[in-house]
C-alpha positions in Angstrom: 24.3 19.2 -3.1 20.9 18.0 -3.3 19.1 16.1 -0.4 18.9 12.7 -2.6 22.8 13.6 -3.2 23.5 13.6 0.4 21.5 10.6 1.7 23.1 8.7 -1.6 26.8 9.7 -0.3 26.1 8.2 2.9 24.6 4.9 2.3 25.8 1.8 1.1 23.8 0.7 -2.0 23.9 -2.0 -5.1 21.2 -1.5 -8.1 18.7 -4.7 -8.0 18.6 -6.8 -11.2 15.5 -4.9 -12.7 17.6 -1.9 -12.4 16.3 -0.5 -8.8 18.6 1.2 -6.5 18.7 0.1 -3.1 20.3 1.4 -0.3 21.3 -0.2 3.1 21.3 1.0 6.9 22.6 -0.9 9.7 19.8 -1.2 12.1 21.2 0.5 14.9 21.0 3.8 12.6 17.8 2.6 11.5 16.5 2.3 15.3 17.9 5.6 16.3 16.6 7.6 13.4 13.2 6.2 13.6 13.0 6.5 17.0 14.6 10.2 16.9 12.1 11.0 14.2 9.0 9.4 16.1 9.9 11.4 19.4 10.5 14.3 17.4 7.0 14.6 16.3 5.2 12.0 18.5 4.1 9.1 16.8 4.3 5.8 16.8 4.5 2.9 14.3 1.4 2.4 12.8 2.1 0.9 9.2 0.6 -2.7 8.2 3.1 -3.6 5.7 7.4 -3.7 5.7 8.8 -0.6 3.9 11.3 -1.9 1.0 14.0 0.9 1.2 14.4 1.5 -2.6 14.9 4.9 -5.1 12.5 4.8 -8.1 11.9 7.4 -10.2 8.2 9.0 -9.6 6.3 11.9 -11.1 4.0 13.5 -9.2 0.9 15.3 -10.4 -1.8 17.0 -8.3 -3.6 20.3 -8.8 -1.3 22.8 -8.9 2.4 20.4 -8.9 4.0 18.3 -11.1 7.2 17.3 -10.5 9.5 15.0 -10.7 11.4 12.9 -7.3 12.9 9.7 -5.7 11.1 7.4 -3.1 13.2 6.5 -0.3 11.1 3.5 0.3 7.8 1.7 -1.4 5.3 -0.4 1.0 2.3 -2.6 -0.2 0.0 0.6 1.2 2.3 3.5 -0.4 5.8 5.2 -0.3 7.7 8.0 1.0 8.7 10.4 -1.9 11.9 12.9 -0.9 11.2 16.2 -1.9 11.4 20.3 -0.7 8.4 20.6 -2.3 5.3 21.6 0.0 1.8 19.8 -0.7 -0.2 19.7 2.0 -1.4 16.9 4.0 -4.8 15.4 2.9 -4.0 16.3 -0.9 -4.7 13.8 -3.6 -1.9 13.4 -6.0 -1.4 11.0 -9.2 1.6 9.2 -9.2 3.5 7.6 -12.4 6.4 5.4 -11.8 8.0 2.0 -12.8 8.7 -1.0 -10.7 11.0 -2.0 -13.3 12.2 -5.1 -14.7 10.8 -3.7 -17.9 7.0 -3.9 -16.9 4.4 -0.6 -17.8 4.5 2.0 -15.6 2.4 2.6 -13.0 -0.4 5.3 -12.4 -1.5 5.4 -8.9 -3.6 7.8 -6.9 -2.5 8.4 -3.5 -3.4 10.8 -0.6 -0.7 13.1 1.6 -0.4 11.3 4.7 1.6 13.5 6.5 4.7 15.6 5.2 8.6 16.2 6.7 9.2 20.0 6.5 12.7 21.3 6.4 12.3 22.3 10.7 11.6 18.4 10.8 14.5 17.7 9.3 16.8 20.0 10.8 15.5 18.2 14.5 15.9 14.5 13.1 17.9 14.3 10.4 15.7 12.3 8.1 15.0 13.5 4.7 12.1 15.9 3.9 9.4 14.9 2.0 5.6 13.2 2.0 4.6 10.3 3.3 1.5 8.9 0.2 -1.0 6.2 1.2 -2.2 4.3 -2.1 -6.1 4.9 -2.9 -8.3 2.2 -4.5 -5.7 -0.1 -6.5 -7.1 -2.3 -8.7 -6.6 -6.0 -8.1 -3.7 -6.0 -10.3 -1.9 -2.8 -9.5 -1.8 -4.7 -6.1 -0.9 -7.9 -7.0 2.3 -6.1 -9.0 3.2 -4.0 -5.9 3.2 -7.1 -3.6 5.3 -8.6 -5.9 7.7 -6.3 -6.1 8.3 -6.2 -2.3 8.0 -9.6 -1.8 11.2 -10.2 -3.5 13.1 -7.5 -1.8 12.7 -8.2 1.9 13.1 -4.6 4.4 17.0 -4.7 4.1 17.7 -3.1 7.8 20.5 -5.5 9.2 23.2 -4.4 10.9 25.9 -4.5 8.6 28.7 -3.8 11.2 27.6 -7.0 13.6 30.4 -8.9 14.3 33.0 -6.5 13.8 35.6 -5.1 16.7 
């Protein structure tokens, strides 16, 4: 079973109306897997814009990869892409994907902010992949992806509140 197979057998999920699938935590599994994975390696939350957890197809191109993936979430400022494959850290990559609802694709550069290796994954839990930050999107491209996570708001609630 893949690693997209496993996280998909644990989470709740619908598929938005342009298609999207999303996927729910409750917030305490939320909390304790981000602050598991931040002690884990150290760091602390840093991001300017809400993560919109959401799978979307993306291909990935840089020098020597191309391949296909899944996000696990897309932000105003860039996404984290669930992969094994190993690109380093600082790597600039092209990324094609659709934000659906039957609009053009988009083609993005982005940089390797930081990866999740397989020992990362074994100590948290979380899935392993890359961590891309955006680079110079046009006016447009960044109107779009606003957009698009302005009508999903971050969907971390805590889905067993209220229950005995």
């Amino acid at each position: 079973m893949s690693q997209a197979d496993g996280m998909r057998a644990r989470l709740p999920s619908w598929v938005h109306e342009d298609g999207s699938m999303v996927r729910l935590k409750a917030a305490s599994e939320k909390a304790a897997g981000t602050e598991a994975a931040r002690a884990a390696v150290g760091t602390r939350e840093r991001r300017r814009t809400c993560r919109i957890p959401v799978e979307l197809t993306v291909f990935v191109h840089a020098a020597n990869h191309f391949f296909q993936a899944e996000t696990a979430d897309v932000s105003q400022g860039g996404m984290f892409v669930v992969t094994d494959r190993v690109v380093l850290q600082g790597t600039r990559v092209v990324l094609d994907f659709a934000l659906g609802g039957g609009e053009e694709p988009l083609e993005i550069e982005a940089v390797v902010r930081w990866t999740r290796t397989e020992d990362d994954h074994r100590r948290t839990g979380a899935p392993r992949g890359l961590a891309l930050v955006f680079d110079e999107l046009t006016a447009a491209t960044q109107a779009r992806i606003e957009a698009y996570c302005k009508v999903r708001e971050p969907l971390y609630f805590d889905l067993f509140e209220g229950a005995s």
